[in-house]
Biopython code that builds the backbone (N, CA, C, O; Angstrom):
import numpy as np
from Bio.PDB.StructureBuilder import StructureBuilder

atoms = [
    (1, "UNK", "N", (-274.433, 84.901, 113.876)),
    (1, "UNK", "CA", (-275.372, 85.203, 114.916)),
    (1, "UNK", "C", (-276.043, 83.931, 115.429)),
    (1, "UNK", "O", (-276.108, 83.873, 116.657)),
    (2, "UNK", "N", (-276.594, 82.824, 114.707)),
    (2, "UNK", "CA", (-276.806, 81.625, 114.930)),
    (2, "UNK", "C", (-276.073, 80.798, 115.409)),
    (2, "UNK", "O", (-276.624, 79.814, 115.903)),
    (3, "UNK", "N", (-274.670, 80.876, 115.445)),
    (3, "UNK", "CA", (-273.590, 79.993, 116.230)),
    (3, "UNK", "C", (-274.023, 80.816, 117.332)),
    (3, "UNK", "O", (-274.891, 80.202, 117.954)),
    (4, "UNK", "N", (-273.700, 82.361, 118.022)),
    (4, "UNK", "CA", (-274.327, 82.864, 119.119)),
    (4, "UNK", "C", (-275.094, 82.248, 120.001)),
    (4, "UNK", "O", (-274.761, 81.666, 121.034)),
    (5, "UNK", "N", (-276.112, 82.403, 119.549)),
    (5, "UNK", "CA", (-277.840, 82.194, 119.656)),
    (5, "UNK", "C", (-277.657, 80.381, 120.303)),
    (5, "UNK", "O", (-277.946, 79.999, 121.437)),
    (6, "UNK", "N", (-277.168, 79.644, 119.306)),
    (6, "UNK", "CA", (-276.790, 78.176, 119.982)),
    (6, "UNK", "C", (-275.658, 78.295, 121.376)),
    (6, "UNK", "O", (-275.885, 78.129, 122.575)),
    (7, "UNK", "N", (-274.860, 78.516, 120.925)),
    (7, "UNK", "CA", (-273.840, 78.881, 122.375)),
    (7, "UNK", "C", (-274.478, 79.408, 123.724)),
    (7, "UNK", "O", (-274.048, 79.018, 124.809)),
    (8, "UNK", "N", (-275.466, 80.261, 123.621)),
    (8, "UNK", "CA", (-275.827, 80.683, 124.388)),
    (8, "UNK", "C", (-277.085, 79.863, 125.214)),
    (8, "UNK", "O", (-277.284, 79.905, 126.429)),
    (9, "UNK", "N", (-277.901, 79.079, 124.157)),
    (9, "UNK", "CA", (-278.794, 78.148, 125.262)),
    (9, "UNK", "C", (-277.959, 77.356, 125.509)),
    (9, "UNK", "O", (-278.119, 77.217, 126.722)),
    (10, "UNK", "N", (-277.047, 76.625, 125.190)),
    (10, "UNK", "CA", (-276.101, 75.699, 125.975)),
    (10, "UNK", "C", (-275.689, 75.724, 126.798)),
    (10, "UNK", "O", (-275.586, 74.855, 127.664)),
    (11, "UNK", "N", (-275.161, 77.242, 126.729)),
    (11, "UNK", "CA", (-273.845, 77.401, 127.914)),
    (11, "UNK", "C", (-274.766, 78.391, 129.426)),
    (11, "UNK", "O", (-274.360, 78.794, 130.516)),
    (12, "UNK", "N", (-276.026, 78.441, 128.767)),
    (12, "UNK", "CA", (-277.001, 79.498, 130.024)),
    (12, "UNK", "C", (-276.768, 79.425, 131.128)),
    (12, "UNK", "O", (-276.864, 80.486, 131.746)),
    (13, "UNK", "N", (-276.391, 78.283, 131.848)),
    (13, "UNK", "CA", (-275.922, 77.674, 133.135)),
    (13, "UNK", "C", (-274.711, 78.172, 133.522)),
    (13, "UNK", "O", (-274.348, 78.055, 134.693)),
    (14, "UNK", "N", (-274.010, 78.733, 132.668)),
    (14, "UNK", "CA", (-272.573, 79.018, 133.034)),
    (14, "UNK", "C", (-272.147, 80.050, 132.675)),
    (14, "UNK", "O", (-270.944, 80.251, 132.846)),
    (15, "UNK", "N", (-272.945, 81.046, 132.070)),
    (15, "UNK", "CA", (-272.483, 82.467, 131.814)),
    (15, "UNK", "C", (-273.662, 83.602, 132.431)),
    (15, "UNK", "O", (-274.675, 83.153, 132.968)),
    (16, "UNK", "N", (-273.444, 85.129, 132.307)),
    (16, "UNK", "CA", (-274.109, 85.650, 132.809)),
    (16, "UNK", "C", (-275.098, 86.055, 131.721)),
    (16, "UNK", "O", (-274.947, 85.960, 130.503)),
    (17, "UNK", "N", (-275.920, 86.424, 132.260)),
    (17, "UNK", "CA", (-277.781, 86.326, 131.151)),
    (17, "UNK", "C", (-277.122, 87.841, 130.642)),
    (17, "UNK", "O", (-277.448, 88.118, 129.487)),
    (18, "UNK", "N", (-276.419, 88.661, 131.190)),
    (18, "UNK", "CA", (-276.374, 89.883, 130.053)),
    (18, "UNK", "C", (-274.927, 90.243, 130.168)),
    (18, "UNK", "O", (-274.423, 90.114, 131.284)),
    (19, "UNK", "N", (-273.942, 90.813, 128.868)),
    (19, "UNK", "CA", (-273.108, 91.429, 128.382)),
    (19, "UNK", "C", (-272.706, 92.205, 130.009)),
    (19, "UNK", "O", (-273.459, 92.835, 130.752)),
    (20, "UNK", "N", (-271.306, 91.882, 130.173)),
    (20, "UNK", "CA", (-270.345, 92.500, 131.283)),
    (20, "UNK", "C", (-269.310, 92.747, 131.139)),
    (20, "UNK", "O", (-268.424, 91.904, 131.287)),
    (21, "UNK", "N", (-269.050, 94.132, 130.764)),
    (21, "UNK", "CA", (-267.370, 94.377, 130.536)),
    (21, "UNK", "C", (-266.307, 93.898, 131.259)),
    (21, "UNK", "O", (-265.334, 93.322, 130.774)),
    (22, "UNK", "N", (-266.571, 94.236, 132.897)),
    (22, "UNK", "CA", (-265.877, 93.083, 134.015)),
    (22, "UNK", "C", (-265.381, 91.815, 133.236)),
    (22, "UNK", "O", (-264.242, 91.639, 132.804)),
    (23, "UNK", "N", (-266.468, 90.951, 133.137)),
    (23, "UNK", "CA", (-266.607, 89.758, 133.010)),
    (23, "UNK", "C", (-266.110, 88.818, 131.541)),
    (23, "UNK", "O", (-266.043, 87.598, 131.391)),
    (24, "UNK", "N", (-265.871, 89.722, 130.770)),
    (24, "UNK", "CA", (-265.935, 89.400, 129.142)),
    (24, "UNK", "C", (-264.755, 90.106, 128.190)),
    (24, "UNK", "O", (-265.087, 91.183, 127.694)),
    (25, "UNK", "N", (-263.421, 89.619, 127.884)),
    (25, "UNK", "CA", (-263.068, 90.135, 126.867)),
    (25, "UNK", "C", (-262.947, 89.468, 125.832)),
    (25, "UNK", "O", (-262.666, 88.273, 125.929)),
    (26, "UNK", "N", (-263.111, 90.012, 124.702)),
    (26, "UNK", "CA", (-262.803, 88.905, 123.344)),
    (26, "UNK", "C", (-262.108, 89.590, 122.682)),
    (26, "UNK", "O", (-262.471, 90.704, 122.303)),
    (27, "UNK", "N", (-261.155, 89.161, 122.450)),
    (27, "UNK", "CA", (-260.024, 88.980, 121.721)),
    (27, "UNK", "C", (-260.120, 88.699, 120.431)),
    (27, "UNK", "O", (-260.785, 87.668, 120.336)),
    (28, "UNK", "N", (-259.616, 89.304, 118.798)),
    (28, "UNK", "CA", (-259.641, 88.560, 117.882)),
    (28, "UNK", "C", (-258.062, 88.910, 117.047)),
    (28, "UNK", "O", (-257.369, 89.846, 117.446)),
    (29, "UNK", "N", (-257.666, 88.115, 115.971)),
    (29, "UNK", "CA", (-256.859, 88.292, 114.947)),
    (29, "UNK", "C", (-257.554, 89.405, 114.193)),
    (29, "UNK", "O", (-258.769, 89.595, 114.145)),
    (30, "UNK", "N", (-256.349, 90.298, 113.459)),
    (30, "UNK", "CA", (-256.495, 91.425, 112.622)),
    (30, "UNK", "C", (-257.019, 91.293, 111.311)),
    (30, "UNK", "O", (-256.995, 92.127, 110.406)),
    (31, "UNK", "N", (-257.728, 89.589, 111.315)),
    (31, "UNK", "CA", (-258.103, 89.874, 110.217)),
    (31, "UNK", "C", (-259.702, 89.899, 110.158)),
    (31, "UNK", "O", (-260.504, 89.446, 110.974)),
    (32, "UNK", "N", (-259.905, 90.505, 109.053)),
    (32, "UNK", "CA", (-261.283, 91.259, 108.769)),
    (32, "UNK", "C", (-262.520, 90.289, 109.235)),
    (32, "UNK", "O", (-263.441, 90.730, 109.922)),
    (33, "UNK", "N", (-262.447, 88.803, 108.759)),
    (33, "UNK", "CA", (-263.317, 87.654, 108.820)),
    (33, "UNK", "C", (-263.214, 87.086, 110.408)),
    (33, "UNK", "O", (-264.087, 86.484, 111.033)),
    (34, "UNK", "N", (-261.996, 87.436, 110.813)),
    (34, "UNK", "CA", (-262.600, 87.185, 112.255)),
    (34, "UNK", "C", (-262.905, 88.223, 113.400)),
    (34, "UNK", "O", (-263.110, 87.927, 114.577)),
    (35, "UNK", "N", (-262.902, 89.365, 112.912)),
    (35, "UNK", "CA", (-263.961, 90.528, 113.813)),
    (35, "UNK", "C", (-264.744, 90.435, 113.264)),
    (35, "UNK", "O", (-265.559, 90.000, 114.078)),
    (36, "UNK", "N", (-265.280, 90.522, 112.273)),
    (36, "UNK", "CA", (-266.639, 90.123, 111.644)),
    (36, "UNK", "C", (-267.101, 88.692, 112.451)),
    (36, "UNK", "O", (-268.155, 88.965, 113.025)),
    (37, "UNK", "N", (-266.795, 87.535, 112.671)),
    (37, "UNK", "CA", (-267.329, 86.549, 112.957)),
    (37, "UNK", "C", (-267.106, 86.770, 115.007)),
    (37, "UNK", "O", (-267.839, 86.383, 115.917)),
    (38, "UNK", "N", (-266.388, 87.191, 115.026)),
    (38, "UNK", "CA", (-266.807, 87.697, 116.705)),
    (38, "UNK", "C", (-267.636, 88.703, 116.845)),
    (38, "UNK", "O", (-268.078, 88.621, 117.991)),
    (39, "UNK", "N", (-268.183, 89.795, 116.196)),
    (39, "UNK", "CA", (-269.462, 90.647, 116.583)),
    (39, "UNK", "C", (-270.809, 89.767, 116.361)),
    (39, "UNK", "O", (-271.724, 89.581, 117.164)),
    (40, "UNK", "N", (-270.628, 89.168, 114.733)),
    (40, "UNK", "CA", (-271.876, 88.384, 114.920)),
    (40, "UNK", "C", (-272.072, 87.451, 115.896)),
    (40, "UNK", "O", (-273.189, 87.335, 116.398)),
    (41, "UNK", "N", (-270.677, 86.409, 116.424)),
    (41, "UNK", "CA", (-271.325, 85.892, 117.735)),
    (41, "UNK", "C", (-271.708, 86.147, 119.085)),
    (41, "UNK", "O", (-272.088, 85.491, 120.054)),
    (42, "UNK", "N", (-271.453, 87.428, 118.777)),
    (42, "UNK", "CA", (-271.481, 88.088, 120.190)),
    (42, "UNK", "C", (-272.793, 88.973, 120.107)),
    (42, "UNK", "O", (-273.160, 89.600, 121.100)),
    (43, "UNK", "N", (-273.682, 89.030, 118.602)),
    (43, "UNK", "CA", (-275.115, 89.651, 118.957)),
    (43, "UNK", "C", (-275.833, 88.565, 119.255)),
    (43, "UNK", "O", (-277.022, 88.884, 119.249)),
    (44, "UNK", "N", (-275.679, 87.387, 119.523)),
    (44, "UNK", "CA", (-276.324, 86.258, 119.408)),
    (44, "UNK", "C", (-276.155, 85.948, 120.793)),
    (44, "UNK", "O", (-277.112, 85.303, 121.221)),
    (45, "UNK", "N", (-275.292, 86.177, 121.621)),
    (45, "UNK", "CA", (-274.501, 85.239, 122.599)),
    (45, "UNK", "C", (-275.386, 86.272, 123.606)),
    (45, "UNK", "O", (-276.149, 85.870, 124.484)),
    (46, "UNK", "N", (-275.101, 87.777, 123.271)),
    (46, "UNK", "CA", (-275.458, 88.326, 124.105)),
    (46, "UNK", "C", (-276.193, 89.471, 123.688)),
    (46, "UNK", "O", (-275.634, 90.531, 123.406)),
    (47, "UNK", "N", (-277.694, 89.264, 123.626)),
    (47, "UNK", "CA", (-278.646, 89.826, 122.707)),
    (47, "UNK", "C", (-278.910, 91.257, 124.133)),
    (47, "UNK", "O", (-278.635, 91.095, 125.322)),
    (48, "UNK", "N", (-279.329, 92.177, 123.687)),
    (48, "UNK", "CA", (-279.198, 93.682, 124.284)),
    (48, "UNK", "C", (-280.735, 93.359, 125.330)),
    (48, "UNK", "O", (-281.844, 93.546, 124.830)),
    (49, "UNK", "N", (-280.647, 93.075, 126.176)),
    (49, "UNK", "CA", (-282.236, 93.215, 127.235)),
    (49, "UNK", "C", (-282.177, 94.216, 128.475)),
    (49, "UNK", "O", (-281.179, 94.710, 129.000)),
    (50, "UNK", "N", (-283.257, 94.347, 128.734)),
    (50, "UNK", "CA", (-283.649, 95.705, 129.759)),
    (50, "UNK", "C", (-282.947, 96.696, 129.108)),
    (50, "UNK", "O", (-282.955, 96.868, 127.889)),
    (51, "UNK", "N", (-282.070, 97.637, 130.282)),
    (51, "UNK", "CA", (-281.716, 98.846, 130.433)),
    (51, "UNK", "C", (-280.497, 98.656, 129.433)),
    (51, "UNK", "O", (-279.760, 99.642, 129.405)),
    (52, "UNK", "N", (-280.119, 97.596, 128.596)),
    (52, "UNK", "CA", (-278.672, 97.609, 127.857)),
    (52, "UNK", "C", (-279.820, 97.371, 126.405)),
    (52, "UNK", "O", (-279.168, 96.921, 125.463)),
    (53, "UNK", "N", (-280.695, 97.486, 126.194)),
    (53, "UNK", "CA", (-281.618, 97.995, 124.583)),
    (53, "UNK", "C", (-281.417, 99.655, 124.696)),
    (53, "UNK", "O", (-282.062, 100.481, 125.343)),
    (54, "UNK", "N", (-280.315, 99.803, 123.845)),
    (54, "UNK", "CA", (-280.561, 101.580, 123.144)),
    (54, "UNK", "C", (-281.191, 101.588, 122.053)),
    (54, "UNK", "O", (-281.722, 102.681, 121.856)),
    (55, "UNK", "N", (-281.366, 100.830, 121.244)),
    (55, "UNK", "CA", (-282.222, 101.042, 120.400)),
    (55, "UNK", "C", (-283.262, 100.332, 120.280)),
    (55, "UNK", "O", (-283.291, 99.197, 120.756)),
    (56, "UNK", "N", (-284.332, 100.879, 119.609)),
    (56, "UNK", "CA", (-285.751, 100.477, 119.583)),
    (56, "UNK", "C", (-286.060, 99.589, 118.615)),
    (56, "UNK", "O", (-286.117, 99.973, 117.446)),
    (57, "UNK", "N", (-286.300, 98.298, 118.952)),
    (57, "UNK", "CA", (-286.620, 97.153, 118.438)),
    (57, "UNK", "C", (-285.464, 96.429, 117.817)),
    (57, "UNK", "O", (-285.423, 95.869, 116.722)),
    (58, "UNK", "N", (-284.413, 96.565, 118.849)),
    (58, "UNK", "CA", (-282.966, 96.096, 117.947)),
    (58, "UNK", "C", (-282.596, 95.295, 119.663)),
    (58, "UNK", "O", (-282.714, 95.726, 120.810)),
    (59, "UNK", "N", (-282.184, 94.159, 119.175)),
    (59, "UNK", "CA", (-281.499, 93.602, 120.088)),
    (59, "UNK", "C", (-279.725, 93.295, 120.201)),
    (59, "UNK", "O", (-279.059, 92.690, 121.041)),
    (60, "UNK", "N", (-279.372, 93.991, 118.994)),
    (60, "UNK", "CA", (-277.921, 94.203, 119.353)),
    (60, "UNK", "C", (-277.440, 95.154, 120.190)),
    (60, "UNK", "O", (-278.054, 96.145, 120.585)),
    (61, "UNK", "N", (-276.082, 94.763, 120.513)),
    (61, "UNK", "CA", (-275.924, 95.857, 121.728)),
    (61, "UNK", "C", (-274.034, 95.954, 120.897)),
    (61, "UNK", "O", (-273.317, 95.129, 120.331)),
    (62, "UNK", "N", (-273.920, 97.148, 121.193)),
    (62, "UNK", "CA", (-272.340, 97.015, 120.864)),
    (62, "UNK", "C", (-271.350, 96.320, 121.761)),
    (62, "UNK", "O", (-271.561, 96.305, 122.973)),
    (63, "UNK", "N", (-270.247, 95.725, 121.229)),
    (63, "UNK", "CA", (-269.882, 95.099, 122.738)),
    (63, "UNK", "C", (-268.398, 94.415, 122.095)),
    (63, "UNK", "O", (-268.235, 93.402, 121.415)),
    (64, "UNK", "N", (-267.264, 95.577, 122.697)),
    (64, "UNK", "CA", (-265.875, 95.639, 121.893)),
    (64, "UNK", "C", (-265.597, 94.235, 121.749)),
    (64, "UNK", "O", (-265.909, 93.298, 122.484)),
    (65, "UNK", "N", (-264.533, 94.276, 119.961)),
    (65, "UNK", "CA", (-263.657, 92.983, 120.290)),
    (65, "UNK", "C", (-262.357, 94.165, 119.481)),
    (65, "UNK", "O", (-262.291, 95.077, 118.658)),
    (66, "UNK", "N", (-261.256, 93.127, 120.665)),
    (66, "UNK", "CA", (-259.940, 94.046, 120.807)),
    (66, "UNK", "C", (-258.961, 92.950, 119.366)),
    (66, "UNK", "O", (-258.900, 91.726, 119.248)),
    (67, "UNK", "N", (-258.421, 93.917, 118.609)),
    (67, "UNK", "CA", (-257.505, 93.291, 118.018)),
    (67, "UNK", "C", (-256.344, 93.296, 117.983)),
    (67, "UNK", "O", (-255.695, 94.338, 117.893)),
    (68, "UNK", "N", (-255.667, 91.767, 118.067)),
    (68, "UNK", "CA", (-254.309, 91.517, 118.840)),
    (68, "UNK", "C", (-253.286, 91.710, 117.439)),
    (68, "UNK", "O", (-253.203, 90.866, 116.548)),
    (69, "UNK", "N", (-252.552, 92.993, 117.469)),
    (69, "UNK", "CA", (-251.581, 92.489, 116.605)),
    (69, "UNK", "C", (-250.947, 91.705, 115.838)),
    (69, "UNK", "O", (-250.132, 90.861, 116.212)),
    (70, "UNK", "N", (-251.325, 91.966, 114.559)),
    (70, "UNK", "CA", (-250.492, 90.422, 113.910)),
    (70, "UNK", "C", (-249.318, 89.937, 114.063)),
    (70, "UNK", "O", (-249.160, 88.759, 113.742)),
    (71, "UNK", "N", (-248.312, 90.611, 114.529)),
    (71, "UNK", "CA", (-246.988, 90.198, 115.739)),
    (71, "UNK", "C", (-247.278, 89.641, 116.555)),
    (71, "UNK", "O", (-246.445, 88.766, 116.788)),
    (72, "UNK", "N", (-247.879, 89.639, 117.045)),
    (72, "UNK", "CA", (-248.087, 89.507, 118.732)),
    (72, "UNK", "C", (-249.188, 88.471, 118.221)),
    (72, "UNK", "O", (-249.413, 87.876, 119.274)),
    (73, "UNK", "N", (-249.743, 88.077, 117.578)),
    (73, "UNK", "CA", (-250.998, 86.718, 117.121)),
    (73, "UNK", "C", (-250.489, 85.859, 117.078)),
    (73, "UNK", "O", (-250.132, 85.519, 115.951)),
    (74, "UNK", "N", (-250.084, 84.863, 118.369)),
    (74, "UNK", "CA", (-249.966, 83.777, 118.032)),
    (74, "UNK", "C", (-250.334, 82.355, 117.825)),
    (74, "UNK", "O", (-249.786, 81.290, 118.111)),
    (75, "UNK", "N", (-251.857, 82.810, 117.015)),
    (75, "UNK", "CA", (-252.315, 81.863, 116.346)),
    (75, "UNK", "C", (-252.490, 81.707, 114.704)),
    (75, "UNK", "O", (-252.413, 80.831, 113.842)),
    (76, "UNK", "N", (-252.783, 83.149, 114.832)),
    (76, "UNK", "CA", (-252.209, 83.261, 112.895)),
    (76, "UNK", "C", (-251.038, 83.489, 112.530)),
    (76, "UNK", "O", (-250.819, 83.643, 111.328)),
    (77, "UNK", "N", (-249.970, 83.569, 113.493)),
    (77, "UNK", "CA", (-248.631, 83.458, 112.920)),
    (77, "UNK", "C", (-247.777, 82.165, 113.231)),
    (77, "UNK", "O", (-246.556, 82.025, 113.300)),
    (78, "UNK", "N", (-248.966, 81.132, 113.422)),
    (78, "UNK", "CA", (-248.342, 79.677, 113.609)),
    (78, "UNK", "C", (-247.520, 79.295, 114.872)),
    (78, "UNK", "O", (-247.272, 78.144, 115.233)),
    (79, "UNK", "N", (-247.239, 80.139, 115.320)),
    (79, "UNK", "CA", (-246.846, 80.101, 117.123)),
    (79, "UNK", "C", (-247.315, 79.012, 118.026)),
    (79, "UNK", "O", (-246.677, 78.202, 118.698)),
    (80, "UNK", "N", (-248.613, 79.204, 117.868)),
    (80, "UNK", "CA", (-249.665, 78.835, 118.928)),
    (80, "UNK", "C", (-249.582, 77.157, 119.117)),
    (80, "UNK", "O", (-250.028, 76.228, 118.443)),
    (81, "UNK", "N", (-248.848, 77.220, 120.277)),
    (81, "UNK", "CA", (-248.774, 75.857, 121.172)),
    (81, "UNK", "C", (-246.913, 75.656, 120.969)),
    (81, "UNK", "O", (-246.230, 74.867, 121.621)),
    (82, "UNK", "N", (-246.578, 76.281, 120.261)),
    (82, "UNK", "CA", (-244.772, 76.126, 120.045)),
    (82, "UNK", "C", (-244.173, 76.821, 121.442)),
    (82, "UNK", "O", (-244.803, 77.729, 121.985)),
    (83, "UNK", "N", (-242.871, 76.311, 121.998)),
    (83, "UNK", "CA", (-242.081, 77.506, 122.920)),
    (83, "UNK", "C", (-240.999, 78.324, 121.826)),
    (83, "UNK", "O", (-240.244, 78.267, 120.856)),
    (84, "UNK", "N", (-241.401, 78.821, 122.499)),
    (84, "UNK", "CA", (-240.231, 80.355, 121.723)),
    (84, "UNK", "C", (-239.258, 79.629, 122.446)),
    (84, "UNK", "O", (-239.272, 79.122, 123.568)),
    (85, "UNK", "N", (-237.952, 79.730, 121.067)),
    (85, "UNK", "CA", (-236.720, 79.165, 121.303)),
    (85, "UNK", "C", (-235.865, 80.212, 121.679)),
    (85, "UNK", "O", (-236.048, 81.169, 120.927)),
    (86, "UNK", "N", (-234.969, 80.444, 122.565)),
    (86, "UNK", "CA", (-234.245, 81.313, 122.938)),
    (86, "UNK", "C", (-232.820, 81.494, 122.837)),
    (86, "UNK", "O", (-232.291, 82.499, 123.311)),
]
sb = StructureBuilder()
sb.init_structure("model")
sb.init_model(0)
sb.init_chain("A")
sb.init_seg("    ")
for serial, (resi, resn, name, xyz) in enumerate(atoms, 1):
    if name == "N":
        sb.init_residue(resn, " ", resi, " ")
    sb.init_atom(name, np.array(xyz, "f"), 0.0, 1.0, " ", f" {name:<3s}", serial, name[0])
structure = sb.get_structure()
């Protein structure tokens, strides 16, 4: 949530001040430690204000991360930056 929270005064200039499905997908590997580490940066990044607070005195907001097949991951299956040889 603290990597979040930093990302987000940094980057304020260049993203939108609240959570946009349009605007935002995140993507993670199937494994457990990195949906876990994309929700926490994403309560941080994009803390729940105005009309997107459903709950009372909570500033998280739910806000999907899609998981890419471990086939199809090609960063945990060592792929990532190789061409597929044909």
């Amino acid at each position: 949530m603290e990597v979040g929270k930093w990302f987000r005064i940094r980057y304020q200039n260049f993203v939108n001040d609240t959570y946009n499905r349009r605007h935002l997908r995140v993507d993670s590997s199937s494994m457990v430690r990195c949906i876990m580490s994309a929700q926490c940066f994403l309560y941080g990044f994009y803390p729940a204000v105005g009309e997107q607070i459903w709950l009372e005195n909570e500033e998280w907001q739910p806000i999907p991360v899609y998981v890419i097949p471990k086939e199809d991951d090609n960063v945990s299956n060592g792929k990532f930056g190789r061409l597929e040889e044909k």
